[in-house]
mmCIF file of the protein (N, C-alpha, C, O) and its ligand, coordinates in Angstrom:
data_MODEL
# 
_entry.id   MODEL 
# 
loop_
_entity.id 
_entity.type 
_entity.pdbx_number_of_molecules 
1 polymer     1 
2 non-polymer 1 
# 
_entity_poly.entity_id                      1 
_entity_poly.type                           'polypeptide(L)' 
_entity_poly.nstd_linkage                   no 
_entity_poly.nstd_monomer                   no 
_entity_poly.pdbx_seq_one_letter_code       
;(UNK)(UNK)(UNK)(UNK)(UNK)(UNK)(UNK)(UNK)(UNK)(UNK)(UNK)(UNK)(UNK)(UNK)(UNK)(UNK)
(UNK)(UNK)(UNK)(UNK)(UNK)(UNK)(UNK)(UNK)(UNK)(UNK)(UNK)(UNK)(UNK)(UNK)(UNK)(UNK)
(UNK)(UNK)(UNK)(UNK)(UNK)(UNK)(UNK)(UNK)(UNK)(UNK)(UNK)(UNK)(UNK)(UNK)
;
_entity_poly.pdbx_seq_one_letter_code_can   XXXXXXXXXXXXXXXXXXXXXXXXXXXXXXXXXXXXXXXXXXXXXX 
_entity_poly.pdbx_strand_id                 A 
# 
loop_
_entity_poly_seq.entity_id 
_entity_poly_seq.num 
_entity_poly_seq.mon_id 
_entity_poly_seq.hetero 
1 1  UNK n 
1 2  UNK n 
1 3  UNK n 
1 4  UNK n 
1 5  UNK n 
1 6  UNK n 
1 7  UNK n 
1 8  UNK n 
1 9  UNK n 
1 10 UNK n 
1 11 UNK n 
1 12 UNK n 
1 13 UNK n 
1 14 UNK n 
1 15 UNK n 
1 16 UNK n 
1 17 UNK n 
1 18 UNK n 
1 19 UNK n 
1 20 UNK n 
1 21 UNK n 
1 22 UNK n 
1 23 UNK n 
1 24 UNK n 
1 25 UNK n 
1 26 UNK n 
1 27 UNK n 
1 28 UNK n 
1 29 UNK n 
1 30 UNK n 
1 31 UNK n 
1 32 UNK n 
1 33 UNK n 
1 34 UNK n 
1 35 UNK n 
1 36 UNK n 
1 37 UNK n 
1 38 UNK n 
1 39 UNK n 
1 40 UNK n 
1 41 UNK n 
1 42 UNK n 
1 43 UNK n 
1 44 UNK n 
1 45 UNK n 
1 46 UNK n 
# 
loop_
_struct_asym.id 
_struct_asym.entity_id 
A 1 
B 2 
# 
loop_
_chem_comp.id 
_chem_comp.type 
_chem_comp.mon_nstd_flag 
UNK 'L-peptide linking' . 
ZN  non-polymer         . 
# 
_pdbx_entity_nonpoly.entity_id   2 
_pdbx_entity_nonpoly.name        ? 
_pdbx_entity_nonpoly.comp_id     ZN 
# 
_pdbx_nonpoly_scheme.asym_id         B 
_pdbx_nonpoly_scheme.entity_id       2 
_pdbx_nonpoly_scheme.mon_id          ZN 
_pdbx_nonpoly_scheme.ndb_seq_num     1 
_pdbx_nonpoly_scheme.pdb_seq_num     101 
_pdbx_nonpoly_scheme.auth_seq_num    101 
_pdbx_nonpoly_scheme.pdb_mon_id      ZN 
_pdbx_nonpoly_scheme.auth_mon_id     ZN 
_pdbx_nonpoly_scheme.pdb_strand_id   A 
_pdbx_nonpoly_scheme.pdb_ins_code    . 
# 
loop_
_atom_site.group_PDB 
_atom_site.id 
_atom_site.type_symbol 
_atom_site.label_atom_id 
_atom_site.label_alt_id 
_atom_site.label_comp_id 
_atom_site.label_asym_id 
_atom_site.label_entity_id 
_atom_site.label_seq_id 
_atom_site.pdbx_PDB_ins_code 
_atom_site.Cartn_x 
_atom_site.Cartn_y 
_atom_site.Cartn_z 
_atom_site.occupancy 
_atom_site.B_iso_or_equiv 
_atom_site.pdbx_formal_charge 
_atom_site.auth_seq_id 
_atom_site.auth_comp_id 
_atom_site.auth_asym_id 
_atom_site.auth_atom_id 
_atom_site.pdbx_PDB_model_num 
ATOM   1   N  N  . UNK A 1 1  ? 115.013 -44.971 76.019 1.00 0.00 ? 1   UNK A N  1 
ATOM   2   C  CA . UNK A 1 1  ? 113.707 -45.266 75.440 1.00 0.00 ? 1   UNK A CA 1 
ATOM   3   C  C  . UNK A 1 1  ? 113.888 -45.964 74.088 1.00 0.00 ? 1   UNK A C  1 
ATOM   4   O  O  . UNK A 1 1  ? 114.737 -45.675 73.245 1.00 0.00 ? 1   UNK A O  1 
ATOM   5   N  N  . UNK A 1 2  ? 113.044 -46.842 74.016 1.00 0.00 ? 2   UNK A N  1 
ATOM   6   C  CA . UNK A 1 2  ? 113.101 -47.796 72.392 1.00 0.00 ? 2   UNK A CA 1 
ATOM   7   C  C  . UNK A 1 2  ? 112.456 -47.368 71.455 1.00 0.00 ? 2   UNK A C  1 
ATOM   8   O  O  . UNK A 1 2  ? 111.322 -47.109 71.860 1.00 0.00 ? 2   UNK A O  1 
ATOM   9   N  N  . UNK A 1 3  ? 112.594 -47.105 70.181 1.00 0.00 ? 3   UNK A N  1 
ATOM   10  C  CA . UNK A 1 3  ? 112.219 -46.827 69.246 1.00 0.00 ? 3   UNK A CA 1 
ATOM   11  C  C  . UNK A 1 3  ? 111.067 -48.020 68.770 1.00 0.00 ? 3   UNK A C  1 
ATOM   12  O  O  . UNK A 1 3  ? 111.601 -48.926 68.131 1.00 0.00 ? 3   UNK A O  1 
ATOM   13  N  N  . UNK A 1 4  ? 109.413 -48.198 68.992 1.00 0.00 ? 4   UNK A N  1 
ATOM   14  C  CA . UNK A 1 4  ? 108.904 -49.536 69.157 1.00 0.00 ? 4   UNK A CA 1 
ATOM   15  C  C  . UNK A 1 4  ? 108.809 -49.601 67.599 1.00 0.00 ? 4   UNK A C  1 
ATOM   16  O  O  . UNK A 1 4  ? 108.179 -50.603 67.261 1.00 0.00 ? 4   UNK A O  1 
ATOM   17  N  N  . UNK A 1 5  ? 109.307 -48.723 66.372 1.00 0.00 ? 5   UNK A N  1 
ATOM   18  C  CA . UNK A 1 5  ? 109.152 -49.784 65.230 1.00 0.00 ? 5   UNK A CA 1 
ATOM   19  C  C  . UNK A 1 5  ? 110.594 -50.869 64.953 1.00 0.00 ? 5   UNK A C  1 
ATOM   20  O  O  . UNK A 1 5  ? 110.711 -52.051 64.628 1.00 0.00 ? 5   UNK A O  1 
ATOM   21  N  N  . UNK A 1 6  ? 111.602 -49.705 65.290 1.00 0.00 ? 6   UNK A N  1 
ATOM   22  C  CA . UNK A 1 6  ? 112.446 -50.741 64.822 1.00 0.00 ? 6   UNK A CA 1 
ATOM   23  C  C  . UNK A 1 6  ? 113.476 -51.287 65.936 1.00 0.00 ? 6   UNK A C  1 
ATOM   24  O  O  . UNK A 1 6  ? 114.497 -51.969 65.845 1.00 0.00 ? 6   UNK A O  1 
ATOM   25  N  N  . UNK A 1 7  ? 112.856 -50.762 66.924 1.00 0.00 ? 7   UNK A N  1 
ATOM   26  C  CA . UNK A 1 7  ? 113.651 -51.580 68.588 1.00 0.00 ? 7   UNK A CA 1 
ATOM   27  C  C  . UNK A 1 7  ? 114.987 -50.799 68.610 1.00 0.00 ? 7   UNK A C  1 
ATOM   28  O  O  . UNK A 1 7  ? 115.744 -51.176 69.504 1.00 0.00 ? 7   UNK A O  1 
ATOM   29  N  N  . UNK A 1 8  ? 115.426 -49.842 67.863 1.00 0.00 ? 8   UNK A N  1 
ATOM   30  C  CA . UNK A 1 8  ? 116.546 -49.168 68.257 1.00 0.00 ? 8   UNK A CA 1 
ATOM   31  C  C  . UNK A 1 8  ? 116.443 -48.400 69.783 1.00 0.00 ? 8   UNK A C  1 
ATOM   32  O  O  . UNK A 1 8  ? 115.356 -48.175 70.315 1.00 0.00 ? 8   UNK A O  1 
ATOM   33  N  N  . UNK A 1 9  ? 117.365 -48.144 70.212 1.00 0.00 ? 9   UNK A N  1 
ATOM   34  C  CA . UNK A 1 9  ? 117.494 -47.365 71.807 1.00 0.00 ? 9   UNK A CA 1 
ATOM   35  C  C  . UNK A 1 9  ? 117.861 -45.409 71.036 1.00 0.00 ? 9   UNK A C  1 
ATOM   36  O  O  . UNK A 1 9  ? 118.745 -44.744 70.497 1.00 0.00 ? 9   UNK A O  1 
ATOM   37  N  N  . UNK A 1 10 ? 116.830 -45.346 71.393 1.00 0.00 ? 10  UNK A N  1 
ATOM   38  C  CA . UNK A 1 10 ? 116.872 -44.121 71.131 1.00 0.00 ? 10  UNK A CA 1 
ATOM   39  C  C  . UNK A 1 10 ? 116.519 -42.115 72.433 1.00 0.00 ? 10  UNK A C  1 
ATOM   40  O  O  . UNK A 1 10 ? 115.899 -41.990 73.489 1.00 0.00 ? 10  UNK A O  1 
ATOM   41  N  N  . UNK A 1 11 ? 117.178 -41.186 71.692 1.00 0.00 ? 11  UNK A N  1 
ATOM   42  C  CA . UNK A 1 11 ? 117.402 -40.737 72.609 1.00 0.00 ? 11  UNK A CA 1 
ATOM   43  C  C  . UNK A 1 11 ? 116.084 -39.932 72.829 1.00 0.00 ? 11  UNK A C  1 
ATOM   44  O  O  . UNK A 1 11 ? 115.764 -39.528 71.711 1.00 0.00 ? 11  UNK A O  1 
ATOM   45  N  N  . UNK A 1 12 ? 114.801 -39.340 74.122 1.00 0.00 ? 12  UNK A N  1 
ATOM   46  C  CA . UNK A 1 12 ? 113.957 -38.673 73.596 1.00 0.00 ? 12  UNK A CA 1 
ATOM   47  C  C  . UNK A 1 12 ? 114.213 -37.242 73.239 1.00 0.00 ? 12  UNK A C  1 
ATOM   48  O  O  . UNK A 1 12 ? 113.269 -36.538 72.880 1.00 0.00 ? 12  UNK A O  1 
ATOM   49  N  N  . UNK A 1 13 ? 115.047 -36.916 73.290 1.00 0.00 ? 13  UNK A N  1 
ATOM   50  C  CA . UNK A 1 13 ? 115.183 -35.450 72.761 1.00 0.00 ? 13  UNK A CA 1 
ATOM   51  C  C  . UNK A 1 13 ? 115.690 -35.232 71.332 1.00 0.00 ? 13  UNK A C  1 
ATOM   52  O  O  . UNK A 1 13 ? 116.299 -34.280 70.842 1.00 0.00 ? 13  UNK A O  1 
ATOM   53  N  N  . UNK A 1 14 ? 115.152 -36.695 70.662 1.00 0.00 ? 14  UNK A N  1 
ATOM   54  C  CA . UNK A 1 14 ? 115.747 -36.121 69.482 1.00 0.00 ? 14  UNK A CA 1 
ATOM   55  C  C  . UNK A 1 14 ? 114.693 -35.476 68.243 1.00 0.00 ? 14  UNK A C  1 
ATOM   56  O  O  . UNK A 1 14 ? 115.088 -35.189 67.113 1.00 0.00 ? 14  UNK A O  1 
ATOM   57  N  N  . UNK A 1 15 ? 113.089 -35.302 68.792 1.00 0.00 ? 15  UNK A N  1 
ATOM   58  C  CA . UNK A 1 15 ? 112.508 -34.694 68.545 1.00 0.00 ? 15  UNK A CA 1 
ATOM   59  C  C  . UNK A 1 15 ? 111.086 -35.316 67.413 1.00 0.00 ? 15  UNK A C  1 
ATOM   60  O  O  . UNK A 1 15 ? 110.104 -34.717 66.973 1.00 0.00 ? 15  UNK A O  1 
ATOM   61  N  N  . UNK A 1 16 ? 111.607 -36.914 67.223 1.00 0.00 ? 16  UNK A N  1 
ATOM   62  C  CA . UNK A 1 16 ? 110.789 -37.939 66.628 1.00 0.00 ? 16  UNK A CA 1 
ATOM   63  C  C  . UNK A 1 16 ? 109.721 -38.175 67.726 1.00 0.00 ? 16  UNK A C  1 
ATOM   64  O  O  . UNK A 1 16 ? 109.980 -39.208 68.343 1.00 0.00 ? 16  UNK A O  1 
ATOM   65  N  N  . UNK A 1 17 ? 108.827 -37.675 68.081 1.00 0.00 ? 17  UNK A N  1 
ATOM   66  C  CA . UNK A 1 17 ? 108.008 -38.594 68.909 1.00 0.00 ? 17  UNK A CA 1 
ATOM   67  C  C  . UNK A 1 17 ? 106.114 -38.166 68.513 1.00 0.00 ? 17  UNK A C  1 
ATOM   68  O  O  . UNK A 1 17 ? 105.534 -37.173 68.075 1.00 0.00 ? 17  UNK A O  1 
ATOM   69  N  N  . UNK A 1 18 ? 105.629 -39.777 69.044 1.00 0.00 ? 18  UNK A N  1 
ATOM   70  C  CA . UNK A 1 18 ? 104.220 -39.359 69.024 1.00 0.00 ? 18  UNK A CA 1 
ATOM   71  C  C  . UNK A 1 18 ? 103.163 -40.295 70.364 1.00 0.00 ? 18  UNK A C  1 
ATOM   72  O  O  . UNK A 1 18 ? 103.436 -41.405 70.821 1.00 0.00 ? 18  UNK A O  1 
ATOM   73  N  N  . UNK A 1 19 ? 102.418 -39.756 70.594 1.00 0.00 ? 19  UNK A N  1 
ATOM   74  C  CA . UNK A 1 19 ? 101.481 -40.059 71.517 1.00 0.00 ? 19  UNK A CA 1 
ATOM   75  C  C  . UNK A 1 19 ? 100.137 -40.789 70.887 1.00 0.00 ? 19  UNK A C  1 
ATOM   76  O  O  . UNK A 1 19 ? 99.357  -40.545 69.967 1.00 0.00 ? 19  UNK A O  1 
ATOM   77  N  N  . UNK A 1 20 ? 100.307 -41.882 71.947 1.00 0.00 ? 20  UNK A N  1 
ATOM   78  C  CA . UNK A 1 20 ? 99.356  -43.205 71.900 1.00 0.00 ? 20  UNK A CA 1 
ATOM   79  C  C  . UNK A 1 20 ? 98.706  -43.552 73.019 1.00 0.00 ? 20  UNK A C  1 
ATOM   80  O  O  . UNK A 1 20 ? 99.327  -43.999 73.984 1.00 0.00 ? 20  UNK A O  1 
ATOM   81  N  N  . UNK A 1 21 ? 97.928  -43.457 73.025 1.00 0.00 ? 21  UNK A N  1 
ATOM   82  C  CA . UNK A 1 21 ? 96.652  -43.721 74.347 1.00 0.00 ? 21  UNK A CA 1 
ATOM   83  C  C  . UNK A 1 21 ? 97.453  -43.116 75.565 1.00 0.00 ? 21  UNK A C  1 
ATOM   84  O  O  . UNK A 1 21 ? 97.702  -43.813 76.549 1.00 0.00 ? 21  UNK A O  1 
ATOM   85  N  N  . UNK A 1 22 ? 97.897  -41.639 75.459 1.00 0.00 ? 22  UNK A N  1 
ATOM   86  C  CA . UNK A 1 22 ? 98.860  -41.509 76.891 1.00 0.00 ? 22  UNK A CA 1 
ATOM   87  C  C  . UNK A 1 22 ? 100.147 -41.867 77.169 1.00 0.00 ? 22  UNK A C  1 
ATOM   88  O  O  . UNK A 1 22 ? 100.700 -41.721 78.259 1.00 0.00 ? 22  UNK A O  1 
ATOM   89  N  N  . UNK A 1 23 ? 100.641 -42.355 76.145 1.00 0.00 ? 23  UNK A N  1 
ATOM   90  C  CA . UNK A 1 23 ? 102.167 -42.634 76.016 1.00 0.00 ? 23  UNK A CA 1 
ATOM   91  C  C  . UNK A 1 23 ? 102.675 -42.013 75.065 1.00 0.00 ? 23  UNK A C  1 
ATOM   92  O  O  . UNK A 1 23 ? 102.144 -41.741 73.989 1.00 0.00 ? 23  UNK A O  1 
ATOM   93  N  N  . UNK A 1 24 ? 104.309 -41.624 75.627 1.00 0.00 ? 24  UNK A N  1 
ATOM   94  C  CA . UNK A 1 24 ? 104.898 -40.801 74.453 1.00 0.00 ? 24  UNK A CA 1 
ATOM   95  C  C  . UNK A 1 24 ? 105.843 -41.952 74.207 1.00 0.00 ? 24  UNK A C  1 
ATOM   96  O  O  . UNK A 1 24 ? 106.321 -42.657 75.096 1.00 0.00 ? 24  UNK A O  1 
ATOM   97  N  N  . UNK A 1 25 ? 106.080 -42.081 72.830 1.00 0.00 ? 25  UNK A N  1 
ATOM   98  C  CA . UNK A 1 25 ? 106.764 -42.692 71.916 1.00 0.00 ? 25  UNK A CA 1 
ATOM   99  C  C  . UNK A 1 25 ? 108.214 -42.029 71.165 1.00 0.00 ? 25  UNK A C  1 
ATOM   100 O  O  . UNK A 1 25 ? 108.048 -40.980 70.544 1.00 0.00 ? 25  UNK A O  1 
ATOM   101 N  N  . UNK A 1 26 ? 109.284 -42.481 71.202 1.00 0.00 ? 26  UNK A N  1 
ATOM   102 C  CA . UNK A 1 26 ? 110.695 -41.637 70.762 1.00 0.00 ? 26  UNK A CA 1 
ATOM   103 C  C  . UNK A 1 26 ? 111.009 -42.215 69.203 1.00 0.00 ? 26  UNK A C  1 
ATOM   104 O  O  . UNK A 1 26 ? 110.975 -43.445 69.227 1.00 0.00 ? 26  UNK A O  1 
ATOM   105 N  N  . UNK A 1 27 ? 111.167 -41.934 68.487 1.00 0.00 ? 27  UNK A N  1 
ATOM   106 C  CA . UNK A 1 27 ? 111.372 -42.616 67.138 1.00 0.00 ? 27  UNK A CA 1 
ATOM   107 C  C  . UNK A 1 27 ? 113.281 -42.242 66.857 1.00 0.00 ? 27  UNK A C  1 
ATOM   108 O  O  . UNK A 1 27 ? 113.927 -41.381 67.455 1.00 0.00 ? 27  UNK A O  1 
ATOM   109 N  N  . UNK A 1 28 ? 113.611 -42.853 66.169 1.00 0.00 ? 28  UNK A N  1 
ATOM   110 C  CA . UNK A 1 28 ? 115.061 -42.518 65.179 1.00 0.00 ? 28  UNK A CA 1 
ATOM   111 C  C  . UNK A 1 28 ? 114.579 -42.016 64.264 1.00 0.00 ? 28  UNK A C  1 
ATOM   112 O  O  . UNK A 1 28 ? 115.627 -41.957 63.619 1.00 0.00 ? 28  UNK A O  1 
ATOM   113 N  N  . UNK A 1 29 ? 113.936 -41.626 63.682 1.00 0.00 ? 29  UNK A N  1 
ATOM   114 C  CA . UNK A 1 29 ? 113.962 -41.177 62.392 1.00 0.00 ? 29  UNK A CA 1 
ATOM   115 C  C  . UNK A 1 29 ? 112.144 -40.851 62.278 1.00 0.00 ? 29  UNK A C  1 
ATOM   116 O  O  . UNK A 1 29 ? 111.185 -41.222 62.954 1.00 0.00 ? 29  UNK A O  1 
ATOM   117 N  N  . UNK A 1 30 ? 112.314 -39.879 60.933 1.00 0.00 ? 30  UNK A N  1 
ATOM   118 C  CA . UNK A 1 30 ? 111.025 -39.314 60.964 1.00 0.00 ? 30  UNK A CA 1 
ATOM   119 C  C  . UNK A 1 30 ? 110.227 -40.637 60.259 1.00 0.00 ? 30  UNK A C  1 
ATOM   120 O  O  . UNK A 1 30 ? 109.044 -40.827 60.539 1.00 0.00 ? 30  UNK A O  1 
ATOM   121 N  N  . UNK A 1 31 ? 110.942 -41.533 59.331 1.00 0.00 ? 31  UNK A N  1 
ATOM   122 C  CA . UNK A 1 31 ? 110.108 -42.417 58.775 1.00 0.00 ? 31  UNK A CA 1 
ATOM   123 C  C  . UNK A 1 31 ? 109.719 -43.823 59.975 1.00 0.00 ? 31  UNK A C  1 
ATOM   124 O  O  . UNK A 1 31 ? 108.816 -44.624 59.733 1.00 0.00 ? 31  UNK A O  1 
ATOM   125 N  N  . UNK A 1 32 ? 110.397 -43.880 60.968 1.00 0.00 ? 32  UNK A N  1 
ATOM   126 C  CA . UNK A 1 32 ? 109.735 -44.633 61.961 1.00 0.00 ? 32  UNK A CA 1 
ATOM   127 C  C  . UNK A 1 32 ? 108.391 -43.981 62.173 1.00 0.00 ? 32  UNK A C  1 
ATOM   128 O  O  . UNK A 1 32 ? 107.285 -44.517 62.099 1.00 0.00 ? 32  UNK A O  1 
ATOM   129 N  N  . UNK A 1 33 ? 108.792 -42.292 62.546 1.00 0.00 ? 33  UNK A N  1 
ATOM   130 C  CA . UNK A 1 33 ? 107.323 -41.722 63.330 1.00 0.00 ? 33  UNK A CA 1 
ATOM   131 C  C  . UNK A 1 33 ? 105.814 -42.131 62.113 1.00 0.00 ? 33  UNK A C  1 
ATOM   132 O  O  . UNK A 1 33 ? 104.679 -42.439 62.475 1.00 0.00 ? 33  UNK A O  1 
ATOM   133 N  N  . UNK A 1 34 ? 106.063 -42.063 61.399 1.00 0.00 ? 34  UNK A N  1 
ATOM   134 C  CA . UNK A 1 34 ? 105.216 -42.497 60.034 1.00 0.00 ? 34  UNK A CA 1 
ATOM   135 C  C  . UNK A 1 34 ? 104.920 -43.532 59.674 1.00 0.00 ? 34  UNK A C  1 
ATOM   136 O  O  . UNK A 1 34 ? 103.844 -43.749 59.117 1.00 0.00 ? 34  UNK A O  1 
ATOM   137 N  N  . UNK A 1 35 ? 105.943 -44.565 59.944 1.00 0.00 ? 35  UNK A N  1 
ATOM   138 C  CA . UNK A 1 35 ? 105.124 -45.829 60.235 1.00 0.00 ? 35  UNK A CA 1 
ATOM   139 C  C  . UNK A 1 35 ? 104.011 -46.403 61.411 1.00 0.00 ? 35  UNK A C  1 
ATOM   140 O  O  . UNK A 1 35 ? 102.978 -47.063 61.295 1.00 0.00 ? 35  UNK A O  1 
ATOM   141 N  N  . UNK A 1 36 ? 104.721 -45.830 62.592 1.00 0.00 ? 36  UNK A N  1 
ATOM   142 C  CA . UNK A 1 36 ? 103.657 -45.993 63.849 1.00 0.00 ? 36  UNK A CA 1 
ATOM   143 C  C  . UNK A 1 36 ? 102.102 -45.054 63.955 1.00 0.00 ? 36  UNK A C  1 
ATOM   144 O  O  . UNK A 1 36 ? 101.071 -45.297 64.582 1.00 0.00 ? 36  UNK A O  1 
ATOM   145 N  N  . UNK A 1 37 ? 102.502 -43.835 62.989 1.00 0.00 ? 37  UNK A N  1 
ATOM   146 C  CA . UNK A 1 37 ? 101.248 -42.942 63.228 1.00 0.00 ? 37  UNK A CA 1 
ATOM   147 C  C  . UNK A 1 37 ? 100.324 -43.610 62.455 1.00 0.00 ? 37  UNK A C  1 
ATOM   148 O  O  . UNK A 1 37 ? 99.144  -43.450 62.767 1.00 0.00 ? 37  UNK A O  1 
ATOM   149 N  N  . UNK A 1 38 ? 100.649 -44.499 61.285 1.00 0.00 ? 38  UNK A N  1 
ATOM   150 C  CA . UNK A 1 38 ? 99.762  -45.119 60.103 1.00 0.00 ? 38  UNK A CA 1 
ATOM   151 C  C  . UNK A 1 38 ? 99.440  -46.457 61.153 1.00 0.00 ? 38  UNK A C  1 
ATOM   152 O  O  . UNK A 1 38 ? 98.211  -46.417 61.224 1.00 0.00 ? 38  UNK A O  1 
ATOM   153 N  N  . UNK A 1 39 ? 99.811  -47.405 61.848 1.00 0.00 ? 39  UNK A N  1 
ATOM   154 C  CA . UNK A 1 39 ? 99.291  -48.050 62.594 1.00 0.00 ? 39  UNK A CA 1 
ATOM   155 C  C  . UNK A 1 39 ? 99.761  -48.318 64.242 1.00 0.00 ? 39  UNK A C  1 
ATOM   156 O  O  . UNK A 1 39 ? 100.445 -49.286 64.577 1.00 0.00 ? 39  UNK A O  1 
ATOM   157 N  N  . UNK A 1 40 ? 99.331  -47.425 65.052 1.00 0.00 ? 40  UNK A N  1 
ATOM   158 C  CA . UNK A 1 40 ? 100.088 -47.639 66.009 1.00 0.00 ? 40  UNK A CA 1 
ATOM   159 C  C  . UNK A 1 40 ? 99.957  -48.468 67.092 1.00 0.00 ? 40  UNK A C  1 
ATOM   160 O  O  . UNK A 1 40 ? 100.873 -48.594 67.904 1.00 0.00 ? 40  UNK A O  1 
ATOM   161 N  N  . UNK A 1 41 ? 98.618  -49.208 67.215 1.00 0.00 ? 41  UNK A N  1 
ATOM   162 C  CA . UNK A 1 41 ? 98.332  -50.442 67.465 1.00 0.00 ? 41  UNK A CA 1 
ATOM   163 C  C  . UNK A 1 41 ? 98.890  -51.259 67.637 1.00 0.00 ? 41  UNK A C  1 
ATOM   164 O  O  . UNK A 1 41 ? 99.137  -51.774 68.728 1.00 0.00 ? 41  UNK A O  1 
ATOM   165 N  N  . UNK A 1 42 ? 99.476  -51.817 65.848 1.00 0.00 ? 42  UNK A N  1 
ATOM   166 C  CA . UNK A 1 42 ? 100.371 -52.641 65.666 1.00 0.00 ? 42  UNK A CA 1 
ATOM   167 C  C  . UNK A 1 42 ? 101.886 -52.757 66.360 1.00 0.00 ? 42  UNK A C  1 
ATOM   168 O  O  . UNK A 1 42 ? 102.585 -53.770 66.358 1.00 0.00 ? 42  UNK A O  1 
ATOM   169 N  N  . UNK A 1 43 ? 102.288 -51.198 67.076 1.00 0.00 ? 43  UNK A N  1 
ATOM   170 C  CA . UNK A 1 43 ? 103.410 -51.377 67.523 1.00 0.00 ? 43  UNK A CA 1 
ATOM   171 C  C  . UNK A 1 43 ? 103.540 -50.449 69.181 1.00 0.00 ? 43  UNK A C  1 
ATOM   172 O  O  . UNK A 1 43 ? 104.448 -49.948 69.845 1.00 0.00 ? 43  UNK A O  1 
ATOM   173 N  N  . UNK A 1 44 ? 102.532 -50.560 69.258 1.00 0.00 ? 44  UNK A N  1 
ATOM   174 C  CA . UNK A 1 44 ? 101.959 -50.230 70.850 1.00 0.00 ? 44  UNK A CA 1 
ATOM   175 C  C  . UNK A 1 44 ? 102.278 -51.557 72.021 1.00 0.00 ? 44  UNK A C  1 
ATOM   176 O  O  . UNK A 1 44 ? 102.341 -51.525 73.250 1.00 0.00 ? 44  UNK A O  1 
ATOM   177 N  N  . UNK A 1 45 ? 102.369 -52.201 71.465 1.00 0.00 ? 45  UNK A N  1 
ATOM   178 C  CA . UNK A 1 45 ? 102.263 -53.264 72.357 1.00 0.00 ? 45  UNK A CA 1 
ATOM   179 C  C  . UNK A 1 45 ? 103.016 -53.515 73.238 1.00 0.00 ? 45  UNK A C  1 
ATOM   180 O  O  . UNK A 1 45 ? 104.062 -53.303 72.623 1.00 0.00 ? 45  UNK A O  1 
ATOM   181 N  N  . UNK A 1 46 ? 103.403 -53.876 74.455 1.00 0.00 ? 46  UNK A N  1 
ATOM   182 C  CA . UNK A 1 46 ? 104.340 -53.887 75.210 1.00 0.00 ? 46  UNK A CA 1 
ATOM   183 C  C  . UNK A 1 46 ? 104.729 -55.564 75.588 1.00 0.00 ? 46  UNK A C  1 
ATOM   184 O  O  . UNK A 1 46 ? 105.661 -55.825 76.348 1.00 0.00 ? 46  UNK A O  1 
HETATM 185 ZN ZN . ZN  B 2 .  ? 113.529 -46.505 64.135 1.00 0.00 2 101 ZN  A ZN 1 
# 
């Protein structure tokens, strides 16, 4: 799974994640999850 702020391949169990219209999202790091929760729109996109 990709990390959609910063395109890293990331693992989902590493406990960064958040939900967007029904999708779960995996982050690297807690400051990815914090960028996407402040606009996640912007990085929803497929
Ligand atoms: Zn990241």
């Amino acid at each position: 799974m990709k990390d959609p702020v910063c395109g890293m391949e990331v693992r989902e169990n590493l406990g960064f994640k958040s939900s967007y219209k029904g999708k779960t999202y995996a982050f690297c790091s807690a400051n990815c999850k914090q960028n996407f929760d402040k606009k996640p729109e912007s990085y929803a996109k497929v």
